[in-house]
C-alpha positions in Angstrom: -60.2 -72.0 -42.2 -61.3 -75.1 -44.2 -61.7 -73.5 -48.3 -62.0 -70.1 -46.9 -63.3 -67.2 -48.8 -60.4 -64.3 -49.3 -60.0 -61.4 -51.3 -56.2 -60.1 -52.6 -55.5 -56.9 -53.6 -53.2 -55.7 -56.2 -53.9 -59.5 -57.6 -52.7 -58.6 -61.1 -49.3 -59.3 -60.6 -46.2 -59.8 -58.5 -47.1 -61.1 -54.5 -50.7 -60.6 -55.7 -50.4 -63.4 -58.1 -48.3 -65.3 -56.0 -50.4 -65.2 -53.0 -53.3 -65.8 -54.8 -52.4 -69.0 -56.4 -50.9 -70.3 -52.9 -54.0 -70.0 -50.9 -56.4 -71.3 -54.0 -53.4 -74.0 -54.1 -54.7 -74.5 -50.1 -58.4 -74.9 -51.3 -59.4 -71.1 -50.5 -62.3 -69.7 -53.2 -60.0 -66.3 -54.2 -61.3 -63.1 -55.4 -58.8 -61.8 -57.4 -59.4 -57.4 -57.0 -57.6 -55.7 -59.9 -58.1 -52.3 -61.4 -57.6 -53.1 -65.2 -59.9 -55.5 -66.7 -57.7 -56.6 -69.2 -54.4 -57.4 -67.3 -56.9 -58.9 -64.3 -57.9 -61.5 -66.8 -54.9 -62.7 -67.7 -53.8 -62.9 -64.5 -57.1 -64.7 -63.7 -55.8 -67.2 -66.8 -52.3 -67.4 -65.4 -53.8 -68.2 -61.3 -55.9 -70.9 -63.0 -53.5 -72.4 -64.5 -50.5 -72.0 -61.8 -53.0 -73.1 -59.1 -55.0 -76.1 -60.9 -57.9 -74.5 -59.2 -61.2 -73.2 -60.7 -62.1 -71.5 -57.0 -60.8 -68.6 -58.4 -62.5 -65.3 -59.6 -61.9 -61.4 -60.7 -63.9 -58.7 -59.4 -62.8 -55.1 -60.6 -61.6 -52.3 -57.8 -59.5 -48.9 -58.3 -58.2 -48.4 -55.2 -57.5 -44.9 -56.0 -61.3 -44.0 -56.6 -63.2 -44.3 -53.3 -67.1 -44.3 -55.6 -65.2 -47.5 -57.2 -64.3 -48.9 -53.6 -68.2 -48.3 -52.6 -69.4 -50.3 -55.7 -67.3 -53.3 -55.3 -68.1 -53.1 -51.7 -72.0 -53.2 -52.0 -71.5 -55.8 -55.2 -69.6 -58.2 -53.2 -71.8 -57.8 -49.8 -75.1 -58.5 -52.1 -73.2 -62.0 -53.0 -71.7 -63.0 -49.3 -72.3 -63.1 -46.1 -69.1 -63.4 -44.6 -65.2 -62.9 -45.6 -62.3 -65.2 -44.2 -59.4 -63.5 -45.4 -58.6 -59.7 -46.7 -55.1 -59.6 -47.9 -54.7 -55.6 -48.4 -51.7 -56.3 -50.6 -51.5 -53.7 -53.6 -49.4 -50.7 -53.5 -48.3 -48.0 -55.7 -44.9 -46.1 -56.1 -44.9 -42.9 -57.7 -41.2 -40.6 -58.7 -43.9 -37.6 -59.5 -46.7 -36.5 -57.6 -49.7 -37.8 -58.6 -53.2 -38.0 -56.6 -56.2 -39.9 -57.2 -59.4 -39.1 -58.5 -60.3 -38.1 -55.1 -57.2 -35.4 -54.6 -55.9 -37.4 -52.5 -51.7 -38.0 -53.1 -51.5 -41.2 -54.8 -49.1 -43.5 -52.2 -51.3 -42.2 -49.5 -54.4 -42.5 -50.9 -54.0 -45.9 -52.7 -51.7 -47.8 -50.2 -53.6 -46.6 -47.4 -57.3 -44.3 -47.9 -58.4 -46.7 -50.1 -57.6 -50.0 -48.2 -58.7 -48.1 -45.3 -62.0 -47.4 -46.6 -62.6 -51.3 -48.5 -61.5 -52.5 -44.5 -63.9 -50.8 -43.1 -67.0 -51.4 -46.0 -66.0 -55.4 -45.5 -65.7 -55.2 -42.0 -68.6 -56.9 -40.9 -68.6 -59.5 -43.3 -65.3 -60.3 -41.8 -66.2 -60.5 -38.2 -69.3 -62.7 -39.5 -66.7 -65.0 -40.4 -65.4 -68.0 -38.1 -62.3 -66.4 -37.9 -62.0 -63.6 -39.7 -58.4 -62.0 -40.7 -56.9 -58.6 -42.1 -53.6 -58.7 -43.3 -51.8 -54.8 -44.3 -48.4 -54.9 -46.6 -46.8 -52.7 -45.1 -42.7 -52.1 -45.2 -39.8 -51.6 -43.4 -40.1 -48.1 -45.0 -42.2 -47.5 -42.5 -38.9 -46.6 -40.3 -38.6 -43.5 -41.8 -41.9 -42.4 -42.5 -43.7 -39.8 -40.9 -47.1 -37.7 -41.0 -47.8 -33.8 -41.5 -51.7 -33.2 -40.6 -51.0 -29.7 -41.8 -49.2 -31.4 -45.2 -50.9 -34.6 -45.9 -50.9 -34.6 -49.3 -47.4 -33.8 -49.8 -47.8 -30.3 -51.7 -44.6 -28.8 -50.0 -41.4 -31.2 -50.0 -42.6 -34.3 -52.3 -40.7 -37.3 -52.8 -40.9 -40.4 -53.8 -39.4 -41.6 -50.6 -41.1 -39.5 -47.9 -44.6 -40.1 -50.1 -43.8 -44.3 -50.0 -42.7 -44.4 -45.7 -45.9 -42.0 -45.3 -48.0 -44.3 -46.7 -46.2 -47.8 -45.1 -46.0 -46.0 -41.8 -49.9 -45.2 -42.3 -50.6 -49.0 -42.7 -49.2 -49.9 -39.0 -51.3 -47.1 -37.8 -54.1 -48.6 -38.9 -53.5 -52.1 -38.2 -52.8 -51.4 -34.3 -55.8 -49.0 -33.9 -58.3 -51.5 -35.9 -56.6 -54.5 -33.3 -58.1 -52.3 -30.8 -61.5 -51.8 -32.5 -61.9 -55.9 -33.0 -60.9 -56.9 -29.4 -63.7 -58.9 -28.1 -64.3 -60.8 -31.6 -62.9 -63.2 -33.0 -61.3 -61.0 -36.4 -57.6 -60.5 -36.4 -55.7 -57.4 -38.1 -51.8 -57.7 -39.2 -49.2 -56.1 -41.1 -45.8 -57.4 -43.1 -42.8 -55.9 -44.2 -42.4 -58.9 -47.4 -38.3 -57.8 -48.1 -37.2 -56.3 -50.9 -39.4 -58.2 -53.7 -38.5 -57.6 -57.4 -41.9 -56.8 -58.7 -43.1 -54.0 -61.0 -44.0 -51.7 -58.3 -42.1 -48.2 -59.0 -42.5 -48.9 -62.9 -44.2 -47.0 -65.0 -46.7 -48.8 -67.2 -46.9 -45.4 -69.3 -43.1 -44.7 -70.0 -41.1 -47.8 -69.1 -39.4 -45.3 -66.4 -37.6 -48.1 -63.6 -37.4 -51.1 -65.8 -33.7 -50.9 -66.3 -32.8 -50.4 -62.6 -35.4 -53.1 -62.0 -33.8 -55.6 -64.5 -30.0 -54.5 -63.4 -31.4 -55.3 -59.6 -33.4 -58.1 -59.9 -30.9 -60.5 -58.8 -30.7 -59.2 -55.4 -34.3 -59.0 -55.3 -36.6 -62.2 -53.7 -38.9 -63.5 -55.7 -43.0 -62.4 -55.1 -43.0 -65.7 -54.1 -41.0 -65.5 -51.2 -41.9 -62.2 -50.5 -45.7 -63.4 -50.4 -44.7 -65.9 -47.4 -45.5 -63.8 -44.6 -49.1 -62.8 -46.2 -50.4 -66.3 -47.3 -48.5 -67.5 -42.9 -50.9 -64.4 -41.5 -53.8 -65.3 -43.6 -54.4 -69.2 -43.0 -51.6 -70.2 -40.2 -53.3 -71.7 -37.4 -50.5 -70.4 -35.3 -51.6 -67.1 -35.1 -54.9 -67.4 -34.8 -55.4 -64.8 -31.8 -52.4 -62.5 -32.7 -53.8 -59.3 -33.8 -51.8 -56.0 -34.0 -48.8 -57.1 -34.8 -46.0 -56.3 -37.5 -44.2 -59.1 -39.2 -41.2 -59.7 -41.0 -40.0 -63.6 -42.3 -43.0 -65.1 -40.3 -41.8 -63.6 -36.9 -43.2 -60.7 -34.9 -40.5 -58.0 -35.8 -40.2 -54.4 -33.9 -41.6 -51.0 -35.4 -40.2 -47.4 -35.0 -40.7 -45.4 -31.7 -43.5 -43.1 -34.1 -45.3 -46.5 -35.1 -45.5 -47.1 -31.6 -47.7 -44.0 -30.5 -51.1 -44.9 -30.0 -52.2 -41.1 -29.8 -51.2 -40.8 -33.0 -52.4 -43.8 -34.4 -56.2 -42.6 -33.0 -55.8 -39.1 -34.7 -54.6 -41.0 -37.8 -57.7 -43.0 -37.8 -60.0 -39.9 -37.3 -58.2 -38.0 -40.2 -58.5 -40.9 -42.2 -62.3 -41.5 -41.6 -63.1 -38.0 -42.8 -61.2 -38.3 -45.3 -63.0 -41.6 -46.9 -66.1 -39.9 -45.5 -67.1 -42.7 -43.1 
């Protein structure tokens, strides 16, 4: 893992940021993925500076488009050959319904579809790589979330809860089916719950709606970057080298939910999901 080649999600901001400037701290060349081109270059500005490193770049992705997700794929695969590191770390919270520019509902198909679908478009740049690694943000959420094939996209019985453990509960679905898919390489997959982190996720950039229950909890909160910990261990620990499939919580293998347990489900999910992205 000697200046590995990673990309972050979410980058912009909160464990993005953090994470990012800890592994280019580590010597890792970082490709920052942000949606908005303005706030990605001042986080760019910010990671420089934090970080003391120039290894440090911004590509532009909108997880919630999956044309967008297609172009970065085939801009970043005409510049490498192989990828060390894919930290799938941005998430959005929603209180209203909202979907993507694909229909999809917007936890659902940001936190999951669309990492789903940059996974997969990256994936054989990753197993190219020495060692290649995927690491999922997930949540502890993910206890009481729960999937309705014949309701996917939430149109009956929204909220912002069942929409956000959905979507967390969808991310150990796929990292224990794709552990499956990469056995007999040398690629690892792993998810995180990171803690309750006070970042801007659940904010909206539009109306301000969350930021005083965000600045009245913030002191209970951990900081991104101590909620980033368990992403930046997963992504260049030497100790886990050949751990794949795995949920993690404070660096430690933690347990999941009987339903993120059920590998039947966890296949369906992945066939849904492929169809879905149109893979």
């Amino acid at each position: 893992m000697h200046h590995p080649t990673v990309i972050v999600t979410g980058a912009n901001s909160g464990m993005g940021l953090a994470t990012t400037v800890a592994l280019a701290r580590k010597g890792a060349h970082v490709i920052m993925l942000c949606r908005s081109k303005q706030r990605g270059e001042l986080a760019l500005a910010e990671a420089r500076q934090q970080s003391g490193s120039d290894r440090i770049e911004l590509m532009l992705c909108d997880l919630g488009s999956l044309a967008s997700i297609r172009a970065f794929a085939e801009d970043f695969l005409a510049k490498h050959q192989m990828l060390d590191v894919l930290v799938n770390n941005a998430g959005v919270v929603t209180v209203k319904r909202q979907t993507t520019s694909d229909g999809f509902e917007a936890m659902t198909g940001v936190n999951h579809l669309g990492h789903f679908l940059l996974t997969n478009l990256l994936l054989e740049a990753i197993v190219r790589a020495p060692q290649g690694r995927i690491v999922n943000v997930s949540s502890g959420a993910h206890k009481i979330g729960r999937f309705d094939f014949d309701n996917p996209y939430l149109m009956r019985g929204f909220s912002v809860w069942r929409g956000y453990a959905q979507s967390k509960i969808a991310n150990i679905w796929f990292t224990r089916e794709l552990a499956k898919r990469l056995a007999g390489t040398t690629a690892t997959v792993n998810a995180l719950h990171p803690g309750a982190v006070g970042t801007n996720i659940g904010v909206d950039r539009d109306t301000g709606f969350g930021k005083f229950m965000h600045r009245l909890l913030r002191p209970f909160f951990l900081t991104p970057e101590q909620g980033a910990e368990t992403a930046i261990y997963l992504s260049i620990s030497p100790d886990v080298q050949t751990i794949s499939g795995e949920y993690w919580y404070k660096k430690k293998i933690a347990p999941i939910s009987e339903r993120a347990k059920d590998e039947d489900m966890a296949h369906r999910f992945w066939a849904w999901s492929e169809q879905k992205v149109r893979l």
